[in-house]
DOMAR-218351 format. One record per residue: residue in one letter; x, y, z of N, C-alpha, C, O, CB in turn. Coordinates in steps of 0.05 Angstrom, whole numbers, plus 5000, padded with zeros to 4 digits. Glycine has a CB too. Layout:
BEGIN
AXYZXYZXYZXYZXYZ;...
***
This chain:
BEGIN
X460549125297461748865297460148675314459048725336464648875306;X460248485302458048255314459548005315460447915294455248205295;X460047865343461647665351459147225343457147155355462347815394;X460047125330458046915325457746855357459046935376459246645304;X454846635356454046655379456846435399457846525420450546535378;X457646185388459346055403461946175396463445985395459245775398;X463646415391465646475395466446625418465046775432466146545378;X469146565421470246655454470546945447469447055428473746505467;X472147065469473247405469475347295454476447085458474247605502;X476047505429478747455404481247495429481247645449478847785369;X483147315418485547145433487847445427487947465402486746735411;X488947595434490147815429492547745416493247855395490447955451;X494147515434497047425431497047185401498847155384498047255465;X495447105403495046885370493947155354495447245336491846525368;X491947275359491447395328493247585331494447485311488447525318;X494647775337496747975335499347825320500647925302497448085364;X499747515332502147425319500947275281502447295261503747145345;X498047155281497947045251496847345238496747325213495346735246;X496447505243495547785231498347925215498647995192494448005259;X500147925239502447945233503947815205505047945187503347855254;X503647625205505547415186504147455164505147395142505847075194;X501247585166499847575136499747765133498247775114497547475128;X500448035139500648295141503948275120504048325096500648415180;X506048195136508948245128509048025092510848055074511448095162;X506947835091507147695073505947865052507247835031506247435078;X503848035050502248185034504448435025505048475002499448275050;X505048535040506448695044509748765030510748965019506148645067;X510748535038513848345018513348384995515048494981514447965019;X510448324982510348284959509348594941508348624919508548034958;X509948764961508849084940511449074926511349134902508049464961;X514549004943517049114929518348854926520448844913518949354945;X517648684935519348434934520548384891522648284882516448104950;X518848454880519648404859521148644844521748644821517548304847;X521748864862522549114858526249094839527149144817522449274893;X527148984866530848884852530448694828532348664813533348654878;X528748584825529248294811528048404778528648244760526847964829;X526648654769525548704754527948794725527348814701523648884768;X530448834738531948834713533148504700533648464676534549034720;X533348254727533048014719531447884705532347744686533047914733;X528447924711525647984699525747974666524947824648524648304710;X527348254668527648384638528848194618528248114595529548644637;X530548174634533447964617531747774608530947764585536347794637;X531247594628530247414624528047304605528447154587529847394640;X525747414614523147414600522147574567520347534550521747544621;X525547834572524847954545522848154551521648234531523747754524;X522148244573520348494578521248724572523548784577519548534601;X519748854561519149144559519049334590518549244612516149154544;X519649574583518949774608515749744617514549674637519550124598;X514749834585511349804596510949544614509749574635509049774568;X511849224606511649034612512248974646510848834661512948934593;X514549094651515149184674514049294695514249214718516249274670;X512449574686510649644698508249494706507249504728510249794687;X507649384690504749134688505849014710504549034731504148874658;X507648904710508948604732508548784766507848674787513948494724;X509048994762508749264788504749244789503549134807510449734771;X503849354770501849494778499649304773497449364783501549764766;X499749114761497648854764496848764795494748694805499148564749;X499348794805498248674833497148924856495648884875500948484848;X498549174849497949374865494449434853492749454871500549644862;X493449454821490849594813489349324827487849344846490149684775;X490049084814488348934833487248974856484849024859489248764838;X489348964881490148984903487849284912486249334930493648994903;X488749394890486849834913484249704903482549644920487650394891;X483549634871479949554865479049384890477249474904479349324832;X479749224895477949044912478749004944477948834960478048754899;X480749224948481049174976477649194999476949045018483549434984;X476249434987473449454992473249194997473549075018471649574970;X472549094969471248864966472248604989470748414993471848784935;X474348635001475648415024474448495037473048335050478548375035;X473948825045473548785077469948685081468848555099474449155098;X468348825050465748685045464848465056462948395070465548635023;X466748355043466648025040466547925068464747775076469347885022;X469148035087469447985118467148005125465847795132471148175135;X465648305124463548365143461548165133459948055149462548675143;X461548115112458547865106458247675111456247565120457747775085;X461847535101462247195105463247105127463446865133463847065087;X464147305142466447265171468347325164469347295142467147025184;X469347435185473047545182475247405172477147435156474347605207;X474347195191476546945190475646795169477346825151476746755216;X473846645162474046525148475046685117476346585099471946385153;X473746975118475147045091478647125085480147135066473547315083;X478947155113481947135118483446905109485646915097482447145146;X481946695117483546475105483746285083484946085076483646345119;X481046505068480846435041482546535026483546385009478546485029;X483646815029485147045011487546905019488646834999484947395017;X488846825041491446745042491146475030493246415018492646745070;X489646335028489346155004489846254979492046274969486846045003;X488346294972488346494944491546604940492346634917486046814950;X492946654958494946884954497046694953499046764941495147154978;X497046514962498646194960498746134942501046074933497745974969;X496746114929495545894904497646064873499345984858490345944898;X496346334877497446544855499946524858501046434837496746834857;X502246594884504046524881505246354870507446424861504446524891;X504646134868506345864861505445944829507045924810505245494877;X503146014825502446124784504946314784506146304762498446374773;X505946464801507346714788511046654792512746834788506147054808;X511546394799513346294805513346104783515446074772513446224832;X511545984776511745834749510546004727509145844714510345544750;X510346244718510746424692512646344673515046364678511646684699;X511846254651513746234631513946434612514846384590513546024619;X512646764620511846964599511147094614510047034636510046924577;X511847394600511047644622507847624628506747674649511847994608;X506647534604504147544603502047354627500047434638503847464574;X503347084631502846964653504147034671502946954691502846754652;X506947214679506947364701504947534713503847514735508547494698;X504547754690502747884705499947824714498747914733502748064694;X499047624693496847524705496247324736494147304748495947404684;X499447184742499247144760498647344790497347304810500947024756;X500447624778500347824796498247944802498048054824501747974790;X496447934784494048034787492347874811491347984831492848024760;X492247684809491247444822492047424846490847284861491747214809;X494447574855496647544879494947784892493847714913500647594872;X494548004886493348274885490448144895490048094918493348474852;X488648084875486247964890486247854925484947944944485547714872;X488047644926488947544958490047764980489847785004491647314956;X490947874965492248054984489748314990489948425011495448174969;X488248374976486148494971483748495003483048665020485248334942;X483148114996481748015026482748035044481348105063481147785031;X486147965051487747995075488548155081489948095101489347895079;X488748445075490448625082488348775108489148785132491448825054;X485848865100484249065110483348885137483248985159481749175088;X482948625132482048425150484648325176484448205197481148165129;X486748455162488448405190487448605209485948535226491948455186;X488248885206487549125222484849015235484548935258487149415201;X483449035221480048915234480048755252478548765271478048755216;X482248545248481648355269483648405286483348275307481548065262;X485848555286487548565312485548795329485148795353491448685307;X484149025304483549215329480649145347479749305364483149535316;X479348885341478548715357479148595378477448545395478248605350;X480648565378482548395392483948465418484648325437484448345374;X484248805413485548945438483649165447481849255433488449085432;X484149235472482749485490483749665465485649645449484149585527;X481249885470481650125454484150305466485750425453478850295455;X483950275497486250405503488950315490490450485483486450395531;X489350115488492050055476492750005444494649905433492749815489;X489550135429489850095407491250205386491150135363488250105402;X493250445397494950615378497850465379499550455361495150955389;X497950345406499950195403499949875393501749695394500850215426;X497749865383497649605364497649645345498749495328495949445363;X496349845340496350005303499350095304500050095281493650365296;X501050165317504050295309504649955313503149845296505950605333;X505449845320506749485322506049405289507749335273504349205351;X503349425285502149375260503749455238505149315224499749475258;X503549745238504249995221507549745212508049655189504650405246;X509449705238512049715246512349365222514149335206512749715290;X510549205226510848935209510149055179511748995161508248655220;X508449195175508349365148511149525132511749555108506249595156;X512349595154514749745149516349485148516849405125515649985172;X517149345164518849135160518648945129520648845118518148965186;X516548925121515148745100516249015069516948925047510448685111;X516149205073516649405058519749425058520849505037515149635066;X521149365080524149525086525149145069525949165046525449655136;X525048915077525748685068525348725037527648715027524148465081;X523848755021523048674997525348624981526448414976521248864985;X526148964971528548944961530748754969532048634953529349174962;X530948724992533748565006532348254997533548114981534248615051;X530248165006529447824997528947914980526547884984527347605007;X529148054956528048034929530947944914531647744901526548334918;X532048164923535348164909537147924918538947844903537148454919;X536647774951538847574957537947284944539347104937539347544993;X534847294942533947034925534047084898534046864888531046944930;X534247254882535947254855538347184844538947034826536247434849;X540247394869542347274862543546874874545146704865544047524872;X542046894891543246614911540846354888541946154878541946644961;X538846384886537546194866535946274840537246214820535746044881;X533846384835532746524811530846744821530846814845531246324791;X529546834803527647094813524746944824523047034840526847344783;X524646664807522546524807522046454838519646414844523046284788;X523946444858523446374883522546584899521946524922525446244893;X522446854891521047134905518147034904517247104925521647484886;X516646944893514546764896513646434913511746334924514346744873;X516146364907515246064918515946044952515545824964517245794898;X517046304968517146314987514946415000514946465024518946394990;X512946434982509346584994507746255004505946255020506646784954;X508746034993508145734986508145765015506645925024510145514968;X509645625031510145555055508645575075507445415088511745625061;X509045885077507246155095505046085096503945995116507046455083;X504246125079500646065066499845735079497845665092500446045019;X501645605072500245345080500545345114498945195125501845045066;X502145495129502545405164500345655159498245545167506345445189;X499645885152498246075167494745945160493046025176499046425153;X494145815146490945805138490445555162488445615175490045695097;X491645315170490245205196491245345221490745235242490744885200;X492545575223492545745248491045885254490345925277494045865252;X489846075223487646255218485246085237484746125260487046305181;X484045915222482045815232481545675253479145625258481545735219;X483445585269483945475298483545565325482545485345486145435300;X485545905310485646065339484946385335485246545354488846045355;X483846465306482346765302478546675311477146475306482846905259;X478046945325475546915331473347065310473047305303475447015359;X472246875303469846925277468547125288467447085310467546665266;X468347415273466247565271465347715243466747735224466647725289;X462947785244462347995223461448225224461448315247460947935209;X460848355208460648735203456848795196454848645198463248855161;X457049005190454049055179453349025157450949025151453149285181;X455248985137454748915105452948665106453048455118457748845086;X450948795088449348445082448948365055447848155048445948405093;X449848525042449748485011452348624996453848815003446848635000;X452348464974455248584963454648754940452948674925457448344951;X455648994937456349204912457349194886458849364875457749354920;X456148914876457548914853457549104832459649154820457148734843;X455049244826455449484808458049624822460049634809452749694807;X457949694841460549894848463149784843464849904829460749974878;X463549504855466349414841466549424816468849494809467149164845;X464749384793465749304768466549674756468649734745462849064748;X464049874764465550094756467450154769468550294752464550274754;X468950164789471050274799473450104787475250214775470950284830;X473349894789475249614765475949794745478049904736472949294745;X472949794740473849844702475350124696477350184683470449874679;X473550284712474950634718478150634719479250784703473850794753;X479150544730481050524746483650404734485950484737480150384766;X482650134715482950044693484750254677487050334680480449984683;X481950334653481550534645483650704645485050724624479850604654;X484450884673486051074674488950964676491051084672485351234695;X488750794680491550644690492950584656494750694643490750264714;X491150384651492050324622492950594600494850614584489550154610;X490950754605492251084590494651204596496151294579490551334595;X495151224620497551304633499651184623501451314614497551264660;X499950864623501750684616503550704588505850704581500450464618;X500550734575500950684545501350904532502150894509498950554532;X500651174545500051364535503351444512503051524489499051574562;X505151424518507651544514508551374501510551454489509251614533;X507951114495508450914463506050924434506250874410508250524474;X504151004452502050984433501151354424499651404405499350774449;X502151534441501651814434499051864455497151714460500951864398;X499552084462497752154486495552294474493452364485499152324507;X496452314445492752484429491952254418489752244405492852784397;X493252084421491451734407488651724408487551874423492151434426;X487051534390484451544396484951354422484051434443482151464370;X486251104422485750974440486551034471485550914490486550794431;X488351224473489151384497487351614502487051684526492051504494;X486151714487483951924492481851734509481251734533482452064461;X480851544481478851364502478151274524476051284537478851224500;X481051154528481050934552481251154579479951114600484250674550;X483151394574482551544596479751694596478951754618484751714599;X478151764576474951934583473351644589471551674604473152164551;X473651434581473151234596472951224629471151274645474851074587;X475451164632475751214653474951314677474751224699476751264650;X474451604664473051874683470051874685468851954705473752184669;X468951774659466251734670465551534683463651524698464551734654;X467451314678466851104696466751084732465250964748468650934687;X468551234733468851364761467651514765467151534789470751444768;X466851684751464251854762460951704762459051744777464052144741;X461251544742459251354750459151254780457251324794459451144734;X461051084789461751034803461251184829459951094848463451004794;X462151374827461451614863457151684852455551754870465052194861;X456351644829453851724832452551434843450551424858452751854804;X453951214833452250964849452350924877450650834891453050704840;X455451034884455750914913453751184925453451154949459550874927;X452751374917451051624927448251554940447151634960450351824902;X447451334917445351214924443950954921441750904911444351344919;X446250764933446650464937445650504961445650714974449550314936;X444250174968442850184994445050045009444650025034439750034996;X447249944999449949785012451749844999453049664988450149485014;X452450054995455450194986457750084986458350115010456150394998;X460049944972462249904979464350124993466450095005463049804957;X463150334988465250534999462750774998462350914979468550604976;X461050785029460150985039461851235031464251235034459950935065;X460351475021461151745015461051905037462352115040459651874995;X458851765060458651995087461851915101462151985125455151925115;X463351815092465351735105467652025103469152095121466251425090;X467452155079467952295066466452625076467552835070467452155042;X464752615086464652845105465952925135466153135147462452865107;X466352745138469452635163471952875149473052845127471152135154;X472453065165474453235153477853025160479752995145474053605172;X477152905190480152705187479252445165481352385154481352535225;X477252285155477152135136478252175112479652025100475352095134;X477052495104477452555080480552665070481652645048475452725075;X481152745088484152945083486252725091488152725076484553275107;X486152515114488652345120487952195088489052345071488452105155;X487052025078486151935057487052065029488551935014483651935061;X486252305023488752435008491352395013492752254999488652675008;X492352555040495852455047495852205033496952175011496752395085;X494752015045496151655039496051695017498351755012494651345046;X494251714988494251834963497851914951499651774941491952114968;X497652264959500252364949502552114960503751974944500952704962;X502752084986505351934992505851714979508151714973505651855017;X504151414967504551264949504951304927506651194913503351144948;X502951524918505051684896507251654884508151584863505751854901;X508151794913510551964904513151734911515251694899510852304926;X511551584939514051334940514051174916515951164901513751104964;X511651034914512150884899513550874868515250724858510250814900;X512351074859513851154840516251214832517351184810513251274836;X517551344858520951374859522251064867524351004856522051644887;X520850844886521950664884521450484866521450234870522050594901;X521050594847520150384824523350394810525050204808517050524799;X523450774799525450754789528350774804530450754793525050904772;X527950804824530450784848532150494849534550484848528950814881;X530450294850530349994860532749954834535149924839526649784858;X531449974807532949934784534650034777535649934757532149934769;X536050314790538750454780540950364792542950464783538750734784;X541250214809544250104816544649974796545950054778544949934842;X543149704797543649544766545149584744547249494734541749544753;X542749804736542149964705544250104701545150054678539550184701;X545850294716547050484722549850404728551950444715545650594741;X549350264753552750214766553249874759555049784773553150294810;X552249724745552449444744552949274766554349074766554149384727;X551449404793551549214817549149074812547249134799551749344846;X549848784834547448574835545348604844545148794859547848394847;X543048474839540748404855540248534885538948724893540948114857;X542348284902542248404927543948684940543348824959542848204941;X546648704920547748904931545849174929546049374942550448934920;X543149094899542149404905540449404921540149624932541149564884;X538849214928536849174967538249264986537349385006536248824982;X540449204980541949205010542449585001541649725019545848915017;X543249704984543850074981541150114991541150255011544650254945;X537549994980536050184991535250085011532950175016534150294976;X536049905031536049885064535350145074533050205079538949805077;X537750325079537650535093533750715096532850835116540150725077;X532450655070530250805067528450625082527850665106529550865038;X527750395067525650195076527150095106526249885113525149925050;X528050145114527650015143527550235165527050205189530349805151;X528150455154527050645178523350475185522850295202526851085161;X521850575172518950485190518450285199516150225205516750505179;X521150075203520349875223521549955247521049795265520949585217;X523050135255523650285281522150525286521750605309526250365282;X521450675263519750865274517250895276516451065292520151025267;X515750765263513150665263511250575289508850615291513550465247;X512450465303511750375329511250595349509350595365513750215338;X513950875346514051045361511751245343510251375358517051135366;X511451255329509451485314506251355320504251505321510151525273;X506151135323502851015333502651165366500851315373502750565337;X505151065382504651145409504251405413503251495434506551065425;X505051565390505151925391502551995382501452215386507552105369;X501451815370499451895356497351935375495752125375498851735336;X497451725392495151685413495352025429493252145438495951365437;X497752125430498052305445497952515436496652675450499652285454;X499052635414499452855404497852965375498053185364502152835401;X496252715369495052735347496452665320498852605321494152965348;X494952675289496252525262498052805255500452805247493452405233;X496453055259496953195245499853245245500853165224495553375250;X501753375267503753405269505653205259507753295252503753455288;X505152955257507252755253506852675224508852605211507052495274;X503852685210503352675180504752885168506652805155500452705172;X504553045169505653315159508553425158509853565142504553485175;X508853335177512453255180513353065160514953145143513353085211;X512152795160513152595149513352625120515252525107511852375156;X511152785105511052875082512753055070513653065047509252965082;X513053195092515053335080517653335084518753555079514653525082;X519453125093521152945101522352795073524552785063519552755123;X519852695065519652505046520152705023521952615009516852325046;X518953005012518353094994522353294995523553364974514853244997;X523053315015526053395016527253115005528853124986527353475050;X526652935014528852765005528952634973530952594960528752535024;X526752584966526152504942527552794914528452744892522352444944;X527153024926527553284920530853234917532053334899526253524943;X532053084938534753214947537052994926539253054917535453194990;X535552704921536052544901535452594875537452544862535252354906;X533752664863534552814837535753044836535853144813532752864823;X537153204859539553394838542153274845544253364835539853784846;X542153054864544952914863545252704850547652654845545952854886;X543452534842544352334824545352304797543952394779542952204823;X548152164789548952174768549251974765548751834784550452294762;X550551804735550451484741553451494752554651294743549851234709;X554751594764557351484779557651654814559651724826560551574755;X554351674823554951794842555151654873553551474879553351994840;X556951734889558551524907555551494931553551644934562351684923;X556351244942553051174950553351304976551151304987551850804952;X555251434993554851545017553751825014553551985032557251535032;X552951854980551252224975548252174976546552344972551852414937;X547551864981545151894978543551735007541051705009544551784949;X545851625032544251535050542651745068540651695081545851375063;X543751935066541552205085539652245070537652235085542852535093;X538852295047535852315039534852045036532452085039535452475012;X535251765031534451525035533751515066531351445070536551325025;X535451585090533751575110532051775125531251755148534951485122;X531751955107529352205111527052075109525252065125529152475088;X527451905078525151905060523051585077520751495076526651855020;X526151535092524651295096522951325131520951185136527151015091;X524151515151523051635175519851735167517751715179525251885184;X520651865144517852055135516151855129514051905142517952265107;X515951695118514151435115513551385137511351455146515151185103;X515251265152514551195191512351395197509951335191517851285220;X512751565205510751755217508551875204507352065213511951955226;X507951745176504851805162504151535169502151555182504451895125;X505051215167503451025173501550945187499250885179504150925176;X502950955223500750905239498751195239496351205236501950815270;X500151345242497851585244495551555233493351555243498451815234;X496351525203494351565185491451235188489151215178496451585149;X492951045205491050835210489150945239486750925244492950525214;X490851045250489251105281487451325265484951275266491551275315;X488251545252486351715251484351665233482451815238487251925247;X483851505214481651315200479751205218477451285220482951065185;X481050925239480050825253478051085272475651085271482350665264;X479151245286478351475295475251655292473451765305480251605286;X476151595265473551815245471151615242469151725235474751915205;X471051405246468651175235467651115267469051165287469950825214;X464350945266464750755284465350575283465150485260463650705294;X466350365303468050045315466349925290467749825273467349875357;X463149905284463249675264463249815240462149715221460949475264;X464350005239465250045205468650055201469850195185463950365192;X469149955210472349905224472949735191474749795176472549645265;X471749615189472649475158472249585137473849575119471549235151;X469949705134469949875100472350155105473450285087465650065090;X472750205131474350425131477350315123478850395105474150585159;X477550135139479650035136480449985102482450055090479449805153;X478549865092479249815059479249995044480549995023477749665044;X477550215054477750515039480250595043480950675021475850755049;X482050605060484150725063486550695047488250855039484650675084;X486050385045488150245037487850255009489650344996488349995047;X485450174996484950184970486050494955486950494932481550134968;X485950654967486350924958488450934962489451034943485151134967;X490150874981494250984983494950704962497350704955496750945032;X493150464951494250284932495050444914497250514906492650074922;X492150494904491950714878493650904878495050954858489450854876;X493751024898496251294898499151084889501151224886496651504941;X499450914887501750714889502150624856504150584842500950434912;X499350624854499550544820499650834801501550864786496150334809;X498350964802498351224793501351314796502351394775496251404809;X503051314822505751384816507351154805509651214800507051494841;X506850974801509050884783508550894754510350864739509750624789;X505550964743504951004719505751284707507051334687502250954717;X504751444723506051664721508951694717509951654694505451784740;X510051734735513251704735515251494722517651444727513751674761;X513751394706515751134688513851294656514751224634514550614700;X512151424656511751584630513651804629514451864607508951694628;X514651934651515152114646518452064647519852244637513652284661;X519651804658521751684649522551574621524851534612521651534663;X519951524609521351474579520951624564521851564542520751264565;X519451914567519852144554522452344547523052514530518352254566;X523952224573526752444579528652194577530852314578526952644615;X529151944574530751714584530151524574528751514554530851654607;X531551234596530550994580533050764586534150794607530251084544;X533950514568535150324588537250354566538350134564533649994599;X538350544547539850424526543450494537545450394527538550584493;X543250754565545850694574544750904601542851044604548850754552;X547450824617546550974651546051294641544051404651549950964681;X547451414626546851644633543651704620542451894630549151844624;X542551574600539751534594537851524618535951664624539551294579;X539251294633537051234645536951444672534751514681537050904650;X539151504682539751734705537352024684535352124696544751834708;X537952074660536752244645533852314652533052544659536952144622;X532252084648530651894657529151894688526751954690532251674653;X530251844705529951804719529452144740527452204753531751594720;X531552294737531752574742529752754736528952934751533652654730;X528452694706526652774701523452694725521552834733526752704674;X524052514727520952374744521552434765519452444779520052054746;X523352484776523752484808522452684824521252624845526452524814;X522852944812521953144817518553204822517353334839522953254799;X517753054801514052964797513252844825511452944839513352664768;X514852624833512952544866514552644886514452534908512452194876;X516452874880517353054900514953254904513853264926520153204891;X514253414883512453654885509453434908509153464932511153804841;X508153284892505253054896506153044934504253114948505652594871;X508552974945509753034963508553144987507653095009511253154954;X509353414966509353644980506253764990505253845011510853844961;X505253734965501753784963501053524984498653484988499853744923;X502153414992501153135014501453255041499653245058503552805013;X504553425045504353575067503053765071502353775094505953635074;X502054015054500254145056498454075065497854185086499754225041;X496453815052493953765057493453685087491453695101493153585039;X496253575092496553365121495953655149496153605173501053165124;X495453935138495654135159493154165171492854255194496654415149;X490454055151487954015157486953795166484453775166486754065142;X488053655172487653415191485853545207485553775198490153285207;X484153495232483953575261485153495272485953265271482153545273;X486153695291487653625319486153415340484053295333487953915335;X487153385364486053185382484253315397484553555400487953035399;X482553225408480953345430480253085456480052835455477953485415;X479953235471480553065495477152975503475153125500482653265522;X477152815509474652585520473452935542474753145545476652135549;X471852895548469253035556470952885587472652715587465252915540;X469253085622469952975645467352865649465052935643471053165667;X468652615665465552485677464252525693465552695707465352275685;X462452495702460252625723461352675749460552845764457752425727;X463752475755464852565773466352695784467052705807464952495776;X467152855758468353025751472352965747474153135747467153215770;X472352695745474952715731474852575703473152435692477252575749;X477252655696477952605665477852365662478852215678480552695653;X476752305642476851965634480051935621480752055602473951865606;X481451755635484251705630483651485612481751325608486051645657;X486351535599487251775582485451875557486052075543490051685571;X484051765555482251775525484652065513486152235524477451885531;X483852005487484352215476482252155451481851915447487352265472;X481152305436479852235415479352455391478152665394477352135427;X480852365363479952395339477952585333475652495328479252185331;X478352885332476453055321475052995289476352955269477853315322;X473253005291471152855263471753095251470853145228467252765266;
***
C-alpha cells in the first residue's frame, strides 16, 4: 500500500464511520428485496425463474467483479473508486426503483451489483488502513458486526417498506445515502493505492462469462430439461471458460486473482468455508424469506420481523468472534459456526409444515444465525492474515467474490431443486418444495465444517532479542 504524496495518516474515526454506512448499504441490499419478492411477483407478473434473476443479477454481478473493485482501488485510488461505486450504486438504485418490468428490474440489479462490486472490498481495505494492526481483529469483528446488521435489517426494511408504501421504495432509500456518503468519501478518506498497474481484462471477461454460463444452466436447467442442447451448452461452456480462466490468471503478468494466493493453506480452505456457507444460507433464505407469505398468508413485514431471530444474531456476535479470533484462532469458531448453521438448516426441514407454529422454528433460526456470526470476522482476519498489507485488496475481493458466488450457486441450486419437488400453486406445494431443497445446503453445510478443520491454527509471533514476547501479536499460520 502506497499513501499519495500530500495525504495525511487515514482519519480512523471518519473512515470507520463512512466505511460503515457503505458497508451496511451494500449489504441491505443482498436480502433487502428478499420479503418483497412475492409482492414482486404479484405485481410485475414474474416467474420463479424471474425471481431468481431479481436475487442473482445483483449477487453474479456483484462475486464477477468484486476483483475488479478492489483492481480498480489499487490503480485509481481507493477513495476515489469508492466514491465512484457508491455513485454508481445510487444511480442503479433509483433505475431499479423505477422498473416497469422484471426485465428492467433485473437489469437494474445487475448494475446495483456492479457498485456494490467497487465498494464492498474497498471498505475493509480502507478501514484496515486506517487502524493499528494490533487492533485490527477488533475492527474486522465491528466490520463483520455492520455486515450482520445490514443482513439481519433486510428482510425487516424490505417487508415494513412494502407493506407501509410499495416495494419500489426498497430502492429509493439507497438515493439519499449515496448522495450524503460521496462528499464525505472524498473530504475525509485518505487516498491510497495498491500494486496493481494494469487491469485484467482477459480475466474478467472469462470469469463473467464462465460464471454466466453456469449460473444460467443451473437456472434454466429444470424448465428447459437438463439434457437440453442449450443446458448442456451453456454449462460445458461454462467449465471451459473457467478453466480458461485459472490457465490465464497462471500466467498473467497482473492477475486479477493471483493463484499463489491459493497455496496459502488458511487462503485456500477459509475461502472454500465462505463458499459452502453462502451456499447453503443463501439458498435457504431465498426460500425461507417467501414461506410465511406463500404458506401462512402473513405480510411483508410480519415475515422480516419471523426471520429476525436468524439475521440479527451476527450483529451481536460478530464483534465477539473478531475479538476471539485475534486470540484463539478461525479455526475453532469457523467450524463451529458451520456446523451450527448445518444443524439448523437440517432441523427446519423436518419440522416445517405449512401450518407450523412459529415458536418450532426460533431455536434453529437462532443457531443458524450465531453460526454465521462466528464464520464472518474470522474468515476476514484469517484472509487478511495469509497475504501481505499491500495485497490486502485483491485478497480482500477474492474472498468476497467467492462466498458471492457460493450465494448465487445456492440459490440456483436450491430453487431448481424446489421446482422439481414443489412450486407456488398451494402451501403444501410449496412447503413440498421447499423441504426438498433444504436438506441440499444442509449437507454443502456440513462439507463447510469439515473443511473449516484445516484451517491452521495460530502461532505466536517469534521472542525478541530481548527476549520477551512481542505483545500480543498473534499471527495466522500460512
Amino acid at each position: 500500500m502506497t499513501l499519495s504524496p500530500t495525504s495525511a495518516r487515514p482519519r480512523a474515526g471518519w473512515t470507520f464511520a463512512i466505511v460503515s454506512v457503505a458497508l451496511f448499504m451494500v449489504t441491505l441490499d443482498n436480502l433487502v428485496v428478499s420479503t418483497a419478492l412475492p409482492t414482486i411477483k404479484r405485481d410485475l407478473g414474474a416467474s420463479l425463474e424471474s425471481l431468481e434473476w431479481t436475487v442473482n443479477a445483483y449477487t453474479l454481478s456483484f462475486a464477477v467483479l468484486l476483483l475488479t473493485g478492489a483492481a480498480l482501488g489499487d490503480r485509481f485510488g481507493r477513495r476515489r473508486m469508492f466514491g465512484l461505486g457508491i455513485g454508481l450504486f445510487t444511480l442503479s438504485s433509483a433505475f431499479a426503483a423505477l422498473a416497469p418490468t422484471t426485465g428492467a428490474l433485473v437489469g437494474a440489479r445487475a448494475l446495483q451489483g456492479v457498485g456494490a462490486a467497487i465498494v464492498l472490498p474497498l471498505t475493509l481495505t480502507l478501514l484496515s488502513e486506517a487502524v493499528p494492526v494490533a487492533k485490527r481483529g477488533l475492527a474486522i469483528g465491528a466490520w463483520s458486526g455492520i455486515s450482520g446488521l445490514g443482513v439481519a435489517l433486510g428482510p425487516v426494511v424490505g417487508g415494513a417498506v412494502v407493506d407501509g408504501i410499495s416495494w419500489h421504495w426498497i430502492f429509493w432509500l439507497n438515493v439519499p445515502t449515496g448522495l450524503v456518503l460521496i462528499p464525505l468519501a472524498l473530504r475525509f478518506l485518505t487516498e491510497s493505492r495498491g500494486p496493481a498497474d494494469k487491469l485484467d481484462l482477459p480475466g474478467i471477461g472469462l470469469a463473467g462469462a464462465g460464471l454466466l454460463g453456469l449460473v444460467y444452466g443451473i437456472v434454466r436447467g429444470q424448465a428447459l430439461g437438463w439434457t437440453s442442447a442449450t443446458i448442456i451448452g451453456a454449462l460445458g461452456a461454462g467449465v471451459v471458460l473457467l478453466a480458461a480462466f485459472v490457465a490465464w490468471e497462471a500466467r498473467a503478468k497482473a492477475p486479477m486473482l493471483p493463484l499463489r494466493f491459493f497455496r496459502s493453506r488458511g487462503f485456500a480452505t477459509t475461502n472454500g468455508v465462505s463458499l459452502a456457507m453462502f451456499f447453503g444460507v443463501f439458498g435457504s433464505i431465498f426460500l425461507l424469506s417467501q414461506f410465511f407469505q406463500t404458506t401462512q398468508g402473513l405480510s411483508p413485514l410480519q415475515s422480516g420481523l419471523r426471520v429476525l431471530p436468524w439475521t440479527i444474531m451476527p450483529m451481536f456476535v460478530a464483534p465477539v468472534a473478531g475479538i476471539l479470533s485475534d486470540r484463539i484462532g478461525a479455526r475453532p469458531l469457523m467450524a463451529t459456526g458451520l456446523a451450527l448453521q448445518a444443524i439448523a438448516i437440517g432441523w427446519l426441514a423436518a419440522v416445517v409444515t405449512p401450518t407450523v407454529a412459529y415458536g418450532s422454528l426460533i431455536v434453529p433460526f437462532m443457531l443458524a444465525g450465531a453460526g454465521m456470526a462466528l464464520v464472518f470476522a474470522p474468515a476476514a482476519n484469517a484472509v487478511l492474515g495469509s497475504v501481505r498489507p499491500e495485497e490486502a485488496g485483491q485478497a480482500s475481493g477474492a474472498t468476497n467474490a467467492i462466498r458471492e458466488l457460493g450465494g448465487v450457486l445456492g440459490v440456483a441450486v436450491l430453487a431448481s431443486v424446489f421446482t422439481a419437488h414443489g412450486g407456488y400453486t398451494s402451501p403444501q406445494a410449496y412447503v413440498d418444495g421447499m423441504t426438498a431443497a433444504l436438506p441440499i445446503g444442509a449437507v454443502v453445510l456440513a462439507a463447510g465444517a469439515v473443511l473449516a478443520l484445516f484451517i491452521p491454527g495460530l502461532k505466536r509471533a517469534p521472542a525478541t532479542d530481548h527476549g520477551m514476547a512481542e505483545a500480543p501479536a498473534l499471527a495466522q499460520a500460512a
